[in-house]
Each structure stands twice: as structure tokens, then as C-alpha cells.
LOKE-750942 format. One line per 10 residues: number of its first residue (from 1); their letters; for each residue x, y, z of N, C-alpha, C. Coordinates in steps of 0.001 Angstrom, whole numbers. Each point is the difference from the previous one (the first is absolute). Last residue first. Layout:
BEGIN
NUM	A	X Y Z X Y Z X Y Z  ... .
REM end
This chain:
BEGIN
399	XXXXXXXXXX	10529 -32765 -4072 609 799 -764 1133 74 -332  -1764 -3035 3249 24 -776 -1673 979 1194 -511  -2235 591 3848 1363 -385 153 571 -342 -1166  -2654 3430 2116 -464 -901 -1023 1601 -532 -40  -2730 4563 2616 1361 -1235 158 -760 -1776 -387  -2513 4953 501 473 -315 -1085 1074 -1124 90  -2498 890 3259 -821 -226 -783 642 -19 -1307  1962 -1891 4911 -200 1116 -852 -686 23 -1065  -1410 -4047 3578 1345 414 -738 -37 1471 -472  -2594 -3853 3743 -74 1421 -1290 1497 -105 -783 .
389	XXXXXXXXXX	-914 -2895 4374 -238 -281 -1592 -447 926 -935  -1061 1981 4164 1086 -1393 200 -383 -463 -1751  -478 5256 427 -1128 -905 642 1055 -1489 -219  2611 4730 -475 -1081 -770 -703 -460 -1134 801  2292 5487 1056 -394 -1684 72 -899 -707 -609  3036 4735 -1527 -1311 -215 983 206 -2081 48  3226 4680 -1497 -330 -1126 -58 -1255 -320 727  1948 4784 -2133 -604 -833 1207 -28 -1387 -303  3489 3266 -2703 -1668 -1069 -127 78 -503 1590  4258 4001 -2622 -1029 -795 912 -760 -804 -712 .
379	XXXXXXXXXX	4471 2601 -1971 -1737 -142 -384 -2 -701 1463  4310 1872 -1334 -1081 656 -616 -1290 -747 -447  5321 -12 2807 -1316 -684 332 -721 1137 -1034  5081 -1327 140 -557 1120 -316 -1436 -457 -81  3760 -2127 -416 12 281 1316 -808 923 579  -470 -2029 -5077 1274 -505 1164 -216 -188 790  -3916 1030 -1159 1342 221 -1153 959 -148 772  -4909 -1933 2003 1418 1076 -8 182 -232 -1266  -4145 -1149 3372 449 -182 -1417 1048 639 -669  -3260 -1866 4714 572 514 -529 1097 56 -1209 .
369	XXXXXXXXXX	-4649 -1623 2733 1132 -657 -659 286 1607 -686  -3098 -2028 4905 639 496 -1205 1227 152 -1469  -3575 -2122 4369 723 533 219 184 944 -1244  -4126 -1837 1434 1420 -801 1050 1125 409 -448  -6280 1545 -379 1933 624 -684 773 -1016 1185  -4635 -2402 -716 477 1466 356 1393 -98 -202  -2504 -3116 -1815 -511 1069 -341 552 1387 419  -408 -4891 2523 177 417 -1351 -1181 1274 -775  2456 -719 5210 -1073 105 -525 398 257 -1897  4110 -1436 2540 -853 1145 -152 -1286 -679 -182 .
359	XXXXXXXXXX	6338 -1015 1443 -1832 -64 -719 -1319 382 180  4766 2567 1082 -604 -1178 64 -1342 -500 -429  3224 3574 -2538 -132 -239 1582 -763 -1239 -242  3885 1394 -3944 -1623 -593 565 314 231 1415  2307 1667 -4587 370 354 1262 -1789 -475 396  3478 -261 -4707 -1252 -147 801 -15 -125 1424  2516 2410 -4609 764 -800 1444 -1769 -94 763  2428 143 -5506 -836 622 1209 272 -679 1282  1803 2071 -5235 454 -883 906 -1112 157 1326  1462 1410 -5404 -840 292 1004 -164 -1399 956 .
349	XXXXXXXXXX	2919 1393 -4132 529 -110 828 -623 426 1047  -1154 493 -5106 351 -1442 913 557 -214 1008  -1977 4320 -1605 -874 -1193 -75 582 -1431 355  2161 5188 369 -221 -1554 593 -808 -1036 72  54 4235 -2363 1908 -573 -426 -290 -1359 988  -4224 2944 -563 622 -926 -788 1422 -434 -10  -2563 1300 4785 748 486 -1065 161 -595 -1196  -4555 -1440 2801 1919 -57 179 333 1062 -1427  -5057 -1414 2369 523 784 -725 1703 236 375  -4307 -3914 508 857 690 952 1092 742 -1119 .
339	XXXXXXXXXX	-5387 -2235 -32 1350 53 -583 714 746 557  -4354 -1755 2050 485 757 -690 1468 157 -228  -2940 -2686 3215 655 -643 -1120 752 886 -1260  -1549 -855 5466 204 1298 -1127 1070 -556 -895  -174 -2675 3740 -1292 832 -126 -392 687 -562  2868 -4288 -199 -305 1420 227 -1251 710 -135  1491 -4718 2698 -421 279 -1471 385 1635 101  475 -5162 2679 241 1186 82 -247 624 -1472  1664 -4420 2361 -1324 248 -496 -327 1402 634  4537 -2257 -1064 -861 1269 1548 -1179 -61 278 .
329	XXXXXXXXXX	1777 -1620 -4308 401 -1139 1259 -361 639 1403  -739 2488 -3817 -892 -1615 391 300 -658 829  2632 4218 -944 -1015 255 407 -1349 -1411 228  4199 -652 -1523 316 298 759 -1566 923 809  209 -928 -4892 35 -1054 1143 335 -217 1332  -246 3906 -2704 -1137 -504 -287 141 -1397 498  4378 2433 -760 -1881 864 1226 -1091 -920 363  4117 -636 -2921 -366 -899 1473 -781 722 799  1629 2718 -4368 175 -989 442 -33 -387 1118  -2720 3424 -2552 940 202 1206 894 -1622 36 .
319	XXXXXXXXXX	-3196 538 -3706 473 977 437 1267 339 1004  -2870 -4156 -1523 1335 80 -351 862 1461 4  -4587 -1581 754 563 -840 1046 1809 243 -489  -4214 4143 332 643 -1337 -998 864 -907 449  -1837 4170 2355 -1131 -1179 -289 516 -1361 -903  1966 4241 595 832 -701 689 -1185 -1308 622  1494 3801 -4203 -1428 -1107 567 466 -713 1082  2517 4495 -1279 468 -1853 -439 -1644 33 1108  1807 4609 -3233 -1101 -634 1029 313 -1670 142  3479 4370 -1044 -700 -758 -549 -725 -535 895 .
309	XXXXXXXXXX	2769 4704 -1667 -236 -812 945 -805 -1321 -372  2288 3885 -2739 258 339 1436 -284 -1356 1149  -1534 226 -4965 1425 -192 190 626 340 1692  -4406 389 -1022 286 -1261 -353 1238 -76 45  -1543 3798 965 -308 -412 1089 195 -1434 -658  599 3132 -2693 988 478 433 -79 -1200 1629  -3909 829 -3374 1330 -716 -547 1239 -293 956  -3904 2449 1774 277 -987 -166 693 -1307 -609  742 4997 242 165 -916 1390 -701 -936 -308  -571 2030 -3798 1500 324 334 413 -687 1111 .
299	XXXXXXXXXX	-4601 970 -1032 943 -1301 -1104 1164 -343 367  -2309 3109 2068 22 -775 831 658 -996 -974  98 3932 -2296 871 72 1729 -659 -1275 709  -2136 783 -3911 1408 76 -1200 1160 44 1882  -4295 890 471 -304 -1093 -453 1624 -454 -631  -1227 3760 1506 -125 -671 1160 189 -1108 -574  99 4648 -2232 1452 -956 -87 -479 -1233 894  -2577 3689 -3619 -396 -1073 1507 1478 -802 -363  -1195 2614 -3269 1094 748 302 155 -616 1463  -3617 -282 -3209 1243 -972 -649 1587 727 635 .
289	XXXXXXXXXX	-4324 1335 1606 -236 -1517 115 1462 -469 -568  -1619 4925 1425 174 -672 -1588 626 -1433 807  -3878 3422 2372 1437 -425 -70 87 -1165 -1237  -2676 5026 1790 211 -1667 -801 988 -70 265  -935 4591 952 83 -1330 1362 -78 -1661 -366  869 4681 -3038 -1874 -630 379 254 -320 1615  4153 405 -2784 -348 1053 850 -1747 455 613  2886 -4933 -310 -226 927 -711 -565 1767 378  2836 -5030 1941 -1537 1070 193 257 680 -1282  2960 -4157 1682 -159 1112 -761 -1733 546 -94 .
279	XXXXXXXXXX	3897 -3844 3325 -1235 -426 -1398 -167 1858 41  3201 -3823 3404 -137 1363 -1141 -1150 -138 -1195  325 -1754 5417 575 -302 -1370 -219 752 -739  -1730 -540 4333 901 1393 -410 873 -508 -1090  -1026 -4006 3359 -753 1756 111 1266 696 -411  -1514 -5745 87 1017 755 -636 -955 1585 385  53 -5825 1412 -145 1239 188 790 1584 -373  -762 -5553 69 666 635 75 -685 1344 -548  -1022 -5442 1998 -153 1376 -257 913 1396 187  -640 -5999 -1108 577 817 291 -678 1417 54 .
269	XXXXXXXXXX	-470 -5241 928 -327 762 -57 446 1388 -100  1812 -5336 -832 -960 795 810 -159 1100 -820  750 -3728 -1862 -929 -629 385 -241 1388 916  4107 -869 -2616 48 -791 1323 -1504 -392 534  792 2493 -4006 51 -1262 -443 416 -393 1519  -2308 4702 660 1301 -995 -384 -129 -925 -252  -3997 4087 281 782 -1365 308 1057 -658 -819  -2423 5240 1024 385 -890 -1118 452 -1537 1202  -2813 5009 681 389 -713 26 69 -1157 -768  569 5405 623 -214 -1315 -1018 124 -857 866 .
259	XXXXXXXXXX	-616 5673 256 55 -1250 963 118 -1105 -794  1005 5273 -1105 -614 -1173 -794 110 -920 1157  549 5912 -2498 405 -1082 1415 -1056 -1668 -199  1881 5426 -2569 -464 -1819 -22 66 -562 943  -153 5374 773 871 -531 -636 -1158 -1646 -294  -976 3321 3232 393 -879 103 1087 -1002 -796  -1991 4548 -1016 276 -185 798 1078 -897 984  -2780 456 -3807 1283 341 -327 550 179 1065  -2809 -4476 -47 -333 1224 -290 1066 1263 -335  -1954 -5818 927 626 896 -916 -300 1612 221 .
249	XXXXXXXXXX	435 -5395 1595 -884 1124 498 965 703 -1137  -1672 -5642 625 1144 1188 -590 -421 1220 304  -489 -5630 1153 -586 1486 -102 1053 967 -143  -514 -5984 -685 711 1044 845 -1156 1718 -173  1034 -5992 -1438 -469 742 90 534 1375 642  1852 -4670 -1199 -1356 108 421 -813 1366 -35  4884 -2151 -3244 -692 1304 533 -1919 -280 1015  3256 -2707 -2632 0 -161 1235 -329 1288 804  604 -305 -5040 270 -642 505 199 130 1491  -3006 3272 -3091 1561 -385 95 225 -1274 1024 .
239	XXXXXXXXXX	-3928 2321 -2681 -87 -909 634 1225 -720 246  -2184 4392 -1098 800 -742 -1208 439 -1886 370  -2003 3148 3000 -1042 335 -641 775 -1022 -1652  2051 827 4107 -1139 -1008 634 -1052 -277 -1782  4242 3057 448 229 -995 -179 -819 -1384 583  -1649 4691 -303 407 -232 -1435 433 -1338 552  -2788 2236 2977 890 -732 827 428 -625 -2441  -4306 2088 1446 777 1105 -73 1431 -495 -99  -4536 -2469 -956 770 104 1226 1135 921 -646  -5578 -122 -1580 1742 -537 -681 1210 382 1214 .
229	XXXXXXXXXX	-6118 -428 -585 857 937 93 1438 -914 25  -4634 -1 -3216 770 -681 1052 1413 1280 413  -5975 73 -170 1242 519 -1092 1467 -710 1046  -6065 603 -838 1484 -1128 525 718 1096 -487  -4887 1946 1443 765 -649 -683 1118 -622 342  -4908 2781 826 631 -1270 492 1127 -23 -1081  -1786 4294 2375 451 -66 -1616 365 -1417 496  -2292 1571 3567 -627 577 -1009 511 -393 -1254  1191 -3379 3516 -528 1109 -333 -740 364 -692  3942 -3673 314 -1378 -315 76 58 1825 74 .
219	XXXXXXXXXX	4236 -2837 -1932 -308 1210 716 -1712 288 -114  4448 -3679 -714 -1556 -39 250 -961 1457 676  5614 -2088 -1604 -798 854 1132 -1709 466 -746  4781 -3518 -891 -1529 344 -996 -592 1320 1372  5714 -1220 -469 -1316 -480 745 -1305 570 -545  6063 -1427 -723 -1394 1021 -52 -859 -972 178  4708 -1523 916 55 1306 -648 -1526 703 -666  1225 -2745 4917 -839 -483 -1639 204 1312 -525  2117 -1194 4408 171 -872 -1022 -830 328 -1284  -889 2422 4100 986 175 -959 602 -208 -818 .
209	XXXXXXXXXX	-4167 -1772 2264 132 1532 -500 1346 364 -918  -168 -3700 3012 -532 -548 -1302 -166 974 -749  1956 993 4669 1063 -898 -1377 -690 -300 -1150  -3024 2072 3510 897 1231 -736 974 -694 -1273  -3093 -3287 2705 -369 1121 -1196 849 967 -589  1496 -1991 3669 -333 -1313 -1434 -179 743 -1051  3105 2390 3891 -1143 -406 -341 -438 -584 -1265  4328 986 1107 -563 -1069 524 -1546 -408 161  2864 3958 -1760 -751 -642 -1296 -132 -1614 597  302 4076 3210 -1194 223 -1189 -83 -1663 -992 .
199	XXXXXXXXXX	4097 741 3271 -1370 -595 893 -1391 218 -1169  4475 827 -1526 -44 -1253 411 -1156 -137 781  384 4606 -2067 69 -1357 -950 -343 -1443 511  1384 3055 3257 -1248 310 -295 -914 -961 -1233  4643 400 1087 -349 -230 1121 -1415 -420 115  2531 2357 -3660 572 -1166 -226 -1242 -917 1582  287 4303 139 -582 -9 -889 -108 -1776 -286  2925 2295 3045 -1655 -336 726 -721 -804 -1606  4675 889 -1697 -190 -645 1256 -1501 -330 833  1389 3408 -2962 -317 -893 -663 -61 -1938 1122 .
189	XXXXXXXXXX	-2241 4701 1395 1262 -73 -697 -270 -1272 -741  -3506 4527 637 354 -1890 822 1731 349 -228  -4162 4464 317 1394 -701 -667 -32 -1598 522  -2417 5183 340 -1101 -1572 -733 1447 -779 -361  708 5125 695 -185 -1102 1405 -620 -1577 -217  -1282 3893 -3290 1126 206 423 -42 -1105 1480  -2739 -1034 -4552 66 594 777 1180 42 1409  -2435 -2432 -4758 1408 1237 321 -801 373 1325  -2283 -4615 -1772 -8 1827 19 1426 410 662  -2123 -4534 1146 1285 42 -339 657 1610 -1170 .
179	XXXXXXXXXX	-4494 -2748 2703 308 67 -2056 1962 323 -123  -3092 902 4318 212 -1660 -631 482 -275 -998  1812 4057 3647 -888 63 -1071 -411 -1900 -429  3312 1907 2829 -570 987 348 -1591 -154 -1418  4894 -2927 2966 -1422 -20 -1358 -934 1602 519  5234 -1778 1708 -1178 601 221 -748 -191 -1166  4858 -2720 1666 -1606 223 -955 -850 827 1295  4343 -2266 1151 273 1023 -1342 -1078 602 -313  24 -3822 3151 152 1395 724 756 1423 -925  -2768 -5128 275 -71 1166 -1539 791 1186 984 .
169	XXXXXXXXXX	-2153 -3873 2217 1528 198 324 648 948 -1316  -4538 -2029 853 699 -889 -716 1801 609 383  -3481 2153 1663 -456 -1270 512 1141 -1136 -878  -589 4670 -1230 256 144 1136 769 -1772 521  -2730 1187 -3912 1508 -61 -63 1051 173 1265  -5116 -385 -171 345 -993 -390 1827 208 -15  -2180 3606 925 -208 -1225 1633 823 -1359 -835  -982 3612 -3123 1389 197 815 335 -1103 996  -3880 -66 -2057 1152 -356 -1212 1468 -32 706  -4379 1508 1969 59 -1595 -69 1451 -248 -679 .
159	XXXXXXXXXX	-930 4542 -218 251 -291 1433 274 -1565 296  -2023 1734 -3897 1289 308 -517 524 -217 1594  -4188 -584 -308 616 -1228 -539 948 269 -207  -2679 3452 1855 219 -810 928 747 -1271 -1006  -788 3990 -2450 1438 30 699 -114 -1250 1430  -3347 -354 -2981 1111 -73 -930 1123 -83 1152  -4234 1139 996 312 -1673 -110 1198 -143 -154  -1460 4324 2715 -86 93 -1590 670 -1565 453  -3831 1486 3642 1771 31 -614 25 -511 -1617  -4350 -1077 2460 809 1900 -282 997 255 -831 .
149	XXXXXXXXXX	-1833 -3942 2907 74 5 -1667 -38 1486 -608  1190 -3066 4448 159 1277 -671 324 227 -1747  -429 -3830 3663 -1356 1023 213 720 1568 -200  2197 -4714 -829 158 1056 671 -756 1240 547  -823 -3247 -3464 -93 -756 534 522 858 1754  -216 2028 -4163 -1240 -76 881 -279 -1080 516  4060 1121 -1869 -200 1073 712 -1755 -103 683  1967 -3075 -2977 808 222 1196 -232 912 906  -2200 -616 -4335 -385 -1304 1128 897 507 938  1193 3024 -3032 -1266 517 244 -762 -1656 1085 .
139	XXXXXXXXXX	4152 -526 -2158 382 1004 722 -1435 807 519  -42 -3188 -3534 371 -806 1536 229 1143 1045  -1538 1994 -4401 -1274 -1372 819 436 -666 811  3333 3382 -2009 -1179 353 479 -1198 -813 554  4171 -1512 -1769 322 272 1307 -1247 1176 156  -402 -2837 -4144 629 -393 1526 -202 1037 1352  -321 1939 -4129 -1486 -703 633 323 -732 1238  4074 1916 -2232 -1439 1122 747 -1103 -517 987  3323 -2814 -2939 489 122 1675 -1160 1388 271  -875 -997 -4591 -52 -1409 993 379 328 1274 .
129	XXXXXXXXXX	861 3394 -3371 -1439 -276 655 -722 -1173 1032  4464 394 -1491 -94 1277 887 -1531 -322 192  2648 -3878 -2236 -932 1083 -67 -177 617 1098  2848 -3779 -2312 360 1409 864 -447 786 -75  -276 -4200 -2382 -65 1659 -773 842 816 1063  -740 -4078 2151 201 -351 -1322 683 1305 -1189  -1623 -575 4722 1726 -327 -43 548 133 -1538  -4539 1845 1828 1389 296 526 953 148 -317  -3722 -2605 -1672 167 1672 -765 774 485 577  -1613 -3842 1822 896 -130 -1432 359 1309 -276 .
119	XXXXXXXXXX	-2554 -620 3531 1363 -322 420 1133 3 -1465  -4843 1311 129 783 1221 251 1469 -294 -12  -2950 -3602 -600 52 1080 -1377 975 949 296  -1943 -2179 3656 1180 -998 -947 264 604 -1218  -3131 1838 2348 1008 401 1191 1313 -858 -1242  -4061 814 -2807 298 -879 886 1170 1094 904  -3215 3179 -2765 689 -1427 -383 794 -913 1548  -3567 4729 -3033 -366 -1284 1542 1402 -1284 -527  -922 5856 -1833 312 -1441 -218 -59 -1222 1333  -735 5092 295 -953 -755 -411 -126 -1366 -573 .
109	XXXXXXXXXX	4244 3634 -1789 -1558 -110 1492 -866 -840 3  4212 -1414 -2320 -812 796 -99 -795 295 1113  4909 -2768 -1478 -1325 -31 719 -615 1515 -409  4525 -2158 -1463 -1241 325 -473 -1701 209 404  4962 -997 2142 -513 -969 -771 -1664 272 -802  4845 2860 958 -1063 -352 5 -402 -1343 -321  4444 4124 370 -760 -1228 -132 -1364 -538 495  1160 4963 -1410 431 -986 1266 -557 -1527 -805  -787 4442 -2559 1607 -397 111 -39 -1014 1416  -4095 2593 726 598 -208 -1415 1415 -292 183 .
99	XXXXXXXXXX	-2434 -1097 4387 -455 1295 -903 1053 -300 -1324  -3113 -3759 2967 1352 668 -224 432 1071 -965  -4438 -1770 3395 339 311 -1381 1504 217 -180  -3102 63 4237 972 -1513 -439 216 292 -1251  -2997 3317 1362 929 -9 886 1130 -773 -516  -4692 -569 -1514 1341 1194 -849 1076 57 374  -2305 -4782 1349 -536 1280 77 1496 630 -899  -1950 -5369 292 1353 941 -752 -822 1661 226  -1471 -4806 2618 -919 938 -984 1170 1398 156  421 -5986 997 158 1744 622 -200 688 -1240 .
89	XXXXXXXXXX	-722 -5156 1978 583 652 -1186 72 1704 998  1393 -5909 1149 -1158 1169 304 110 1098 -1224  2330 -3754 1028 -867 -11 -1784 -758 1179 278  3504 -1260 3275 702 334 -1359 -1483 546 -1284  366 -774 5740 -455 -658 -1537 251 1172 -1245  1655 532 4114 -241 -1677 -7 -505 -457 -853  3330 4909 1691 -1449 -539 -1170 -354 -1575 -63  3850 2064 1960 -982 502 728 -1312 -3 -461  4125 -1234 -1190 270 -777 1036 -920 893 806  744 186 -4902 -345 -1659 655 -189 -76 1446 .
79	XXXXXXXXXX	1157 4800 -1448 -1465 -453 -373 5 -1249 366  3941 1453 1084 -1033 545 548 -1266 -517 426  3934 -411 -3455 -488 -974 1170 -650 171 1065  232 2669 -3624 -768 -1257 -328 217 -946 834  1450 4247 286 -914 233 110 -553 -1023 -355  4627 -413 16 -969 373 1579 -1777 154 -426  2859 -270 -3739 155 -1305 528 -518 355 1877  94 3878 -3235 -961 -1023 -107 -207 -1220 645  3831 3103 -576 -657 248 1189 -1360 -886 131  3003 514 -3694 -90 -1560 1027 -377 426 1283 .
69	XXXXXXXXXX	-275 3396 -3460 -653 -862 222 -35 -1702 921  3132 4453 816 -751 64 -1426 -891 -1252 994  3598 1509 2451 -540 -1361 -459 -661 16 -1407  4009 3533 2555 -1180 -662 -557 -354 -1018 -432  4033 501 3556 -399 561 -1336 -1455 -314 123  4564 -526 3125 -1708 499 550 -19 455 -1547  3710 -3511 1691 -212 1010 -945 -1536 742 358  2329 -4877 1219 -639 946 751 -135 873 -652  1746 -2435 -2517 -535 -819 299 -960 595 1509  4239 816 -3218 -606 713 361 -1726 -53 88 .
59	XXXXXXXXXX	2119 -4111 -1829 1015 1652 84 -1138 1164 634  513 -5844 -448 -656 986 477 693 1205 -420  -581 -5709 -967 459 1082 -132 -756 1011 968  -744 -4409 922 962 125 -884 804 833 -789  -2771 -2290 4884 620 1526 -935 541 -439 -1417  -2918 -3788 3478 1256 754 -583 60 1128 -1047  -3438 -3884 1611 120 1456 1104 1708 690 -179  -2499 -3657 -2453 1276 -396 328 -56 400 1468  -3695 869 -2738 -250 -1105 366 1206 -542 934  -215 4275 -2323 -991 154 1060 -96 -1802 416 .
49	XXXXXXXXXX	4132 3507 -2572 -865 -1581 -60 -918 45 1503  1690 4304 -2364 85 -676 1155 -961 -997 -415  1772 5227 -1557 261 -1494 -199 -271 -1090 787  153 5851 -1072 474 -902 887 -1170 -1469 -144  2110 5373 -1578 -188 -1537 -184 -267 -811 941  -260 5792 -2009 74 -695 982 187 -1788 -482  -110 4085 -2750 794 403 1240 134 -1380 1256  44 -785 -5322 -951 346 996 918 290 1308  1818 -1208 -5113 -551 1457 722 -281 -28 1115  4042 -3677 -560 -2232 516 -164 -22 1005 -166 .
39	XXXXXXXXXX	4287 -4268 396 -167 1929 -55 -1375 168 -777  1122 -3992 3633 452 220 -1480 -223 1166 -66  282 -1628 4690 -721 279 -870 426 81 -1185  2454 -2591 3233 -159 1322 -94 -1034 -32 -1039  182 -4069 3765 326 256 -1122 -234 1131 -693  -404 -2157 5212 -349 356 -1240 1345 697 -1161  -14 -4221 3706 657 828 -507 -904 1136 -749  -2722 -3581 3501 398 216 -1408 909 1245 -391  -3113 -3156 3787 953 808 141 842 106 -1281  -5806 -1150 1137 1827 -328 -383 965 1032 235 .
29	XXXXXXXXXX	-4865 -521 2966 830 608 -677 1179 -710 -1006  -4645 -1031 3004 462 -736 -855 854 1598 -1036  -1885 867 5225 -198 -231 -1182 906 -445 -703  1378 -2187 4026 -274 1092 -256 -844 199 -1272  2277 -4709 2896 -134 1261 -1268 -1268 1081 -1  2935 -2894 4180 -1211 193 -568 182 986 -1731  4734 -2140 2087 -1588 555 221 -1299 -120 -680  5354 -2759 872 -1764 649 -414 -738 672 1025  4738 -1225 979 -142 1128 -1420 -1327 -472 -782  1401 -2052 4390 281 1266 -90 125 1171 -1007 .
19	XXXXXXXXXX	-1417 -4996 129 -447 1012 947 8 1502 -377  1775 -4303 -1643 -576 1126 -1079 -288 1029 885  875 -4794 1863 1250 733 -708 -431 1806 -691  -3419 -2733 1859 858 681 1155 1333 406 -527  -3127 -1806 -3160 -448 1424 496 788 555 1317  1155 -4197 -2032 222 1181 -988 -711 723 373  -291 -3577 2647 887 473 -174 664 805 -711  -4422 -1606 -31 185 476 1420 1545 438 152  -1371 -2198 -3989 -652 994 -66 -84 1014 1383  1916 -4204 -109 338 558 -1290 -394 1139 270 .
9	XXXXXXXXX	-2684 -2798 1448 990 52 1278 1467 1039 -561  -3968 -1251 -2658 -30 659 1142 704 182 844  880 -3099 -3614 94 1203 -220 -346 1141 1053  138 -4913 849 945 776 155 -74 1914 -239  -4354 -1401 1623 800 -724 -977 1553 447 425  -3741 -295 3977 287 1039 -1022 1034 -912 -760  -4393 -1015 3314 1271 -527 -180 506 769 -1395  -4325 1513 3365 416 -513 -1871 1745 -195 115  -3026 1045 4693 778 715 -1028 385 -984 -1100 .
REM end
């Protein structure tokens, strides 16, 4: 056995002192006050740093409403996660057409374009014709991978959609359609919704999709031509500050509804989620654009989310005071470097308490650090072990 340093010996006595109040950590939750919604049209809110794993707002956050088009965000995570190659193409039948007044990405009969084409036309335009083809050419592999190619494709992918919302714990959401069409029973909330967001825009492709306010689409066939299509998402499209991306569903039905995700000057990730904001039909079924409240309601919570709360880098050596050396001298690191979300009234009065078991295989979790307002714990980090002579990756002593 390896003759152990003082510090080891150190280290044998702060885990028998600690015993009794570590545990193992659990999924990576914060524990965070929320903060009341500001005043919205939308029936529904709900808010949530995906890197923290903290709420930040919610109102009526279970609610059973329409999706409109962010029903799309299933039908495209669908497609990545059942299509391998993206370049394959598919031949646009009558069927897949979107009928007048629907959004579109302009396809025609007989048009030949990428699976990757289709992915744009989803998120981008929010083409009805795009989720058709989709869920007719995967929903038609599924079924004859099943030795039943009989069955209608469509309603076998509108079954995938559900499995999928099933699987993720969506216990608000029925899908009855890919496109996100009126129809009675076809509901999420804002909550699954928000849920769904977080597993779709982890895919690579889907995040690079959303990021780009338009795309050239290459349409081979009988009629070859380009034409670019334009992301539906106004504050992706004007290019608002920290805005990554998002999808919007629209109908009179549904009212405005919108997924965004934006990042904080902390570095994380936010998605907030709005159903049933106010916007105006006409007596056609148009809707007048200059009457869309979604945009003028997340403004609202996210303004409202700077003054409500703040992100500390706790990667920085001067964030937390004596974190960052106290973790070297442990040789010990975090494991999750993402910024930890506090009330703004207490940016200076965040205090932590590090809690080690005994020394470890480097790499694996040894204990944890917890992060208060006062008395009042609102963040975690797994700690993990560093290899002999390591140090933390950000702990600089100079700084």
C-alpha cells in the first residue's frame, strides 16, 4: 500500500466527519426561489435554464393547449433519429403538398430534395409540406420494416410521435398529426413542450438548422430550381442579441405560440416557452402579423429574467471566493462548469460548503459542492478526482 500524504490522511477525516450528510447526487437539479411571471398575453409560460436544470418561470405550465407548429420539433426529431443520411433524397408526391393559406416550403409534385432539405423546411418556414413528406417516407420505412405496408404511413408516424412523447415523460401531449393542423385532441403544454425543445435542439444538426436565419433549397426534378427559405422565429431573423434559435406555431386556434432558445451572459442555455399569445385572424383565416403579441411577451420575461436573477461563472477564480483553492488543495475539480443561477439581490453573498468522501479513481465523482444565499442552498456540482499533481482546470493562482 502507497504511504499516504498528510493531505490524505486529511482527506480520511473529512469524509468520516461529512458522513452523514453526503450523498450521492442525483440528476444535476438547482434549487431556485421562482420568480412571478411579468404580465403576457400567453396562456401559458414556462422558462428553464437547461444547463443549470432550474425553473425560472412558469404559469400555467401544465395547461392542455394547442401546439400549432412547434408540433414540428417532434417531427424533426424523429427524422435525425431515424434517417442516417441526411443527403438521401425523396421524390415530393400530391399527397405531401400543403393546401392554400398553410405554411410551406414550396415543394411541388415530383420535386426530388435532400432528407436535409426537408429538415430545413420544417424548422425554418414551417412547412406542412415538409412534415407530410417526412412523416410519409419514414412512416411508410416503419411500417415495412414491420411487414405492413398496407397501413396508412402517416398515421403509423403520428404513433412514433406519440411513442416519442411517451418516452420522454410529455404526459400533457397527444400529437394527432406532423405539421401541427387544428385538430380537436392534438394538445402539449408548456412544460412537455419546453421538454421536447431540450432533447430536439441537442441534436447537432437540428442546433445548426436553427441557428441560420435562411437556407438556399436546391430543388432537382421536373421544375429544377433554388429558392431561399426564411426562419419564421422574427427575433432569429433580425438578429437579436443572444437569441440561438427557436420555432413558432401559429394558428386561430392555437393563438402565437414560440419555443426560443437564448443564452445568458453566464454562457447557459435558456428555453422558454410561450402557448396562446395573442395575435388576430381575419375573416379569410389570415392572420395580421402586426397584431402577433409573442414576441413583445417573451421580451417581457426575458428582460424581466435579468433583473430577477443572475449567472456567476463559477469557472472564474474570483467568483465564489476560496472555491477555487480549496478545491487544489483537495486535488479535486468540478465537474460541471456551467454557471450557477442566484437571485439578483444576492450576487454578493454566495457562500459554499464542500463536502469530500475518500479518495478516488481520478475522474470519478468524490464528493460535492454546495452553494447558498445565506442559509438558503440554490445550486450543486459533483466534484470528481484529479490524477496526483493535477490541479483544477480553471485554478490560476496569479489571477
Amino acid at each position: 500500500m502507497r504511504p499516504r500524504s498528510p493531505v490524505s490522511f486529511s482527506r480520511i477525516l473529512l469524509a468520516i466527519a461529512i458522513a452523514l450528510t453526503f450523498l450521492p447526487l442525483g440528476p444535476h437539479a438547482d434549487a431556485l426561489e421562482l420568480q412571478p411571471v411579468p404580465e403576457v398575453t400567453a396562456k401559458a409560460v414556462y422558462s428553464v435554464d437547461i444547463d443549470a436544470g432550474v425553473e425560472l418561470y412558469k404559469m400555467n405550465e401544465d395547461e392542455e393547449l394547442e401546439p400549432a407548429s412547434i408540433t414540428k420539433l417532434a417531427t424533426a426529431l424523429l427524422l435525425v433519429q431515424n434517417q442516417d443520411d441526411l443527403s438521401e433524397t425523396v421524390t415530393i408526391e400530391q399527397q405531401d403538398l400543403a393546401d392554400e393559406g398553410e405554411s410551406n416550403m414550396a415543394l411541388q409534385t415530383g420535386d426530388i430534395v435532400t432528407f436535409e432539405e426537408l429538415l430545413y423546411g420544417l424548422l425554418l418556414p414551417s412547412g406542412n409540406d415538409a412534415a407530410n413528406a417526412v412523416a410519409r417516407v419514414l412512416g411508410g420505412s416503419m411500417l415495412a420494416d414491420e411487414g405492413n405496408e398496407g397501413a396508412d404511413p402517416v398515421a403509423r408516424f403520428v404513433e412514433e410521435m406519440n411513442a416519442l412523447a411517451k418516452s420522454l415523460k410529455m404526459s400533457h401531449t397527444t400529437f394527432l398529426n406532423p405539421s401541427g393542423l387544428h385538430a380537436d385532441g392534438h394538445v402539449t403544454s408548456a412544460r412537455d413542450m419546453a421538454v421536447l425543445a431540450r432533447k430536439t435542439f441537442t441534436q447537432k444538426i437540428i442546433k445548426s438548422v436553427i441557428q441560420e436565419p435562411s437556407f438556399v433549397v436546391t430543388y432537382e426534378g421536373a421544375n429544377p430550381r433554388e429558392a431561399t427559405i426564411e426562419t419564421t422565429v422574427t427575433m432569429k431573423k433580425d438578429g437579436v442579441e443572444g437569441v440561438i434559435g427557436g420555432k413558432t406555431g401559429t394558428t386561430p386556434e392555437s393563438g402565437a405560440c414560440l419555443v426560443l432558445e437564448t443564452q445568458e451572459s453566464g454562457g447557459n442555455r435558456i428555453i422558454t416557452v410561450l402557448l396562446g399569445s395573442e395575435i388576430s385572424f381575419d375573416e379569410n383565416g389570415f392572420r395580421d402579423d402586426s397584431t402577433d403579441q409573442r414576441y413583445a411577451d417573451v421580451t417581457k420575461i426575458l428582460d424581466q429574467m435579468n433583473r430577477d436573477y443572475q449567472w456567476i461563472d463559477v469557472s472564474k477564480n474570483d467568483a465564489v471566493p476560496g472555491l477555487q483553492e480549496e478545491l487544489s488543495v483537495w486535488l479535486v475539480d468540478l465537474d460541471n462548469k456551467d454557471s450557477i443561477v442566484v437571485p439578483n439581490a444576492g450576487r454578493d453573498s454566495v457562500s459554499y460548503l464542500l463536502q469530500l468522501g475518500p479518495e478516488t479513481e481520478p475522474g470519478s465523482q468524490v464528493g460535492r459542492v454546495l452553494f447558498f444565499i445565506d442559509a438558503e442552498q440554490v445550486a450543486e456540482r459533483a466534484v470528481v478526482q484529479l490524477p496526483p499533481g493535477g490541479q483544477a482546470s480553471f485554478f490560476n493562482p496569479a489571477a
